[in-house]
C-alpha positions in Angstrom: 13.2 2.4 4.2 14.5 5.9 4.7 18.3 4.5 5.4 18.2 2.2 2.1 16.7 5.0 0.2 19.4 6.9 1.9 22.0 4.8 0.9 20.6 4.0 -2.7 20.8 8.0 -3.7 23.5 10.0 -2.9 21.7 13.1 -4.4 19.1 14.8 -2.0 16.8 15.5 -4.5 16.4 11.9 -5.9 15.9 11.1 -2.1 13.4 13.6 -1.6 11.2 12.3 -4.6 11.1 8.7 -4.1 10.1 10.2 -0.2 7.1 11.9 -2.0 6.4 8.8 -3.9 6.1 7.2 -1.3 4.2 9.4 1.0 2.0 9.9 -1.6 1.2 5.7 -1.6 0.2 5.9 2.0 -2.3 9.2 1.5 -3.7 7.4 -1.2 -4.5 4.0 0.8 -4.8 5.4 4.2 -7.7 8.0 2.3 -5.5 10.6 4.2 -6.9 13.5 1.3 -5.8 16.4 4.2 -2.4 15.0 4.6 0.0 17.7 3.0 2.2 15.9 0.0 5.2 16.8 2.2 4.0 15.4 5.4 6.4 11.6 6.6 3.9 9.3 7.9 6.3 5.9 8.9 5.1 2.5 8.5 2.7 -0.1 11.1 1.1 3.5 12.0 -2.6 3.7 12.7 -4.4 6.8 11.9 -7.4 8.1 11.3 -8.9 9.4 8.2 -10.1 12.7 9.3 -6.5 13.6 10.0 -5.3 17.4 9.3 -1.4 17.5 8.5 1.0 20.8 7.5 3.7 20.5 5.6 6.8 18.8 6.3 5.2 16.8 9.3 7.0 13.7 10.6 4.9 11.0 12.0 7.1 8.0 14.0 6.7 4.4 12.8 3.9 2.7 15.3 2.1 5.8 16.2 -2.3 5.9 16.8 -3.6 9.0 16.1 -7.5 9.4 16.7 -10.1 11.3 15.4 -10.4 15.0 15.1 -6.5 15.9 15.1 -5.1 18.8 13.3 -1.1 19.0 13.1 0.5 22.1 11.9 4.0 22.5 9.8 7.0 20.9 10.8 5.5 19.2 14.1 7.6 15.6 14.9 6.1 12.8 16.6 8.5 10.0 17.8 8.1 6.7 17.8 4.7 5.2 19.1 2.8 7.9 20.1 -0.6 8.1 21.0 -3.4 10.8 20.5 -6.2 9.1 22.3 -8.8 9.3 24.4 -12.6 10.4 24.4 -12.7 8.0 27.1 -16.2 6.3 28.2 -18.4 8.0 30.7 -17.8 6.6 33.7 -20.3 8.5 36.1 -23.3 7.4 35.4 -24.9 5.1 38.2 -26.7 1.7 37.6 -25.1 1.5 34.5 -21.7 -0.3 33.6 -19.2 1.6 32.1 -19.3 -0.2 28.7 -22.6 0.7 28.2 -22.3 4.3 29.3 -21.4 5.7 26.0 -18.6 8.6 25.3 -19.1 12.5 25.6 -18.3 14.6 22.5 -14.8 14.2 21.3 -12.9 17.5 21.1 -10.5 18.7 18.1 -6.9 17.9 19.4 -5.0 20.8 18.1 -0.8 20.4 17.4 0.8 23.6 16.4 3.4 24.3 14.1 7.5 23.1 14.8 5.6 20.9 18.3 8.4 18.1 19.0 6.7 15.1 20.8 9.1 12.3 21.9 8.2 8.5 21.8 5.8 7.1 23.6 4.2 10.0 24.9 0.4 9.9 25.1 -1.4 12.9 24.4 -5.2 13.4 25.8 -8.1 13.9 23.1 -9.0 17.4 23.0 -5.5 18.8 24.0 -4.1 21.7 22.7 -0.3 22.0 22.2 1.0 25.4 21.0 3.2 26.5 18.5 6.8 25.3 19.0 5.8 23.2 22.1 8.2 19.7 23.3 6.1 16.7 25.0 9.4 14.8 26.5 9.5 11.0 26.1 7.0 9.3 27.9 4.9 12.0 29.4 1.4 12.0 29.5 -0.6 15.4 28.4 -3.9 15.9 29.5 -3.8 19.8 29.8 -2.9 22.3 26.9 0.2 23.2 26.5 1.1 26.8 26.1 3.6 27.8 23.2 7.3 27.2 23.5 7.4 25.3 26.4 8.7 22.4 27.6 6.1 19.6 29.2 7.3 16.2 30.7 6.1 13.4 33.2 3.5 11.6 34.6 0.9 14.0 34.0 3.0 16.5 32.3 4.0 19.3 33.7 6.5 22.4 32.3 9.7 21.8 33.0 11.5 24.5 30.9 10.8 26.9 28.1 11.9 27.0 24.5 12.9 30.4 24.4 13.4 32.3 27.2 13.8 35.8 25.2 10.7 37.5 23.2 12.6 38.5 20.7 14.0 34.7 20.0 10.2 33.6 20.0 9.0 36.7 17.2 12.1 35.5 15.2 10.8 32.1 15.0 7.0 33.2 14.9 7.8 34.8 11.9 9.2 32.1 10.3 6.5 29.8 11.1 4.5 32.3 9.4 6.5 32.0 5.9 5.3 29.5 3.4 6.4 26.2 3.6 8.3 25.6 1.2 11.6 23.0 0.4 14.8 24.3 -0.2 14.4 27.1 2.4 15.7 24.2 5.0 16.4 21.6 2.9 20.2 20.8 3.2 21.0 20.6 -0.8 25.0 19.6 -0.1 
């Protein structure tokens, strides 16, 4: 959709609106009332109603996003990511796991400007700080610190965003800023 609108309106602005319009379809008939106006959710994605999402959020086509997930401003998700979990109790002797019931699911929290590639699977009740990347494919089931770098199988750091403080208080501070379009929009 995004290429044909793309392609039918060669003025950003006209692009941008008929984007809205049709964000604004899929708040309405998901019930998404928390989803900002800005926020991209793509098509066959699965999420639920409770969802919490900043400004200018981009959520890949096939994604599942449970219950009790807040995503701040500008966070990405790729294509067919999962925020799961809650999983069943599985402890409890003389009783099958099916029947064991779930402990309380936790708030999954997603900071602001958090890139997650496709296919990664992020833990219920994770925590990803503020200008975080999941890699492609890796599997969280740990908070993630600010402005770092997680990938594989569980994930683990790899690498950090910025490696100088005054890089990171530049950025913090314009996470901090109002989100508003124009400021990044490119208007060529």
């Amino acid at each position: 959709m995004r290429l044909v609108l793309k392609r039918m309106c060669s003025n950003p602005r006209v692009y941008f609106a008929l984007r809205l319009m049709r964000t604004a379809v899929t708040r309405w008939r998901g019930r998404l009332s928390m989803v900002a106006p800005t926020a991209y959710i793509a098509r066959r994605c699965r999420v639920s109603r409770d969802l919490i999402a900043g400004p200018f959020c981009y959520i890949g086509p096939g994604c599942q996003i449970g219950s009790r997930v807040e995503i701040g401003a500008y966070s990405m998700f790729g294509p067919e990511v999962l925020v799961i979990g809650g999983d069943h109790l599985w402890n409890r002797p003389g009783l099958p796991i099916i029947f064991s019931g779930r402990p309380p699911l936790g708030r999954t929290i997603i900071g602001p400007d958090v890139w997650i590639g496709a296919r990664a699977i992020i833990r219920a009740g994770v925590r990803i700080g503020r200008g975080a990347i999941i890699g492609a494919g890796a599997v969280i089931t740990k908070d993630v610190p600010d402005y770092e770098v997680h990938c594989g199988v569980p994930g683990h750091r790899v690498s950090v965003r910025f490696a100088d403080s005054q890089d990171r208080e530049v950025h913090n501070l314009m996470l901090e800023r109002p989100a508003v379009c124009g400021v990044f929009c490119d208007d060529t």
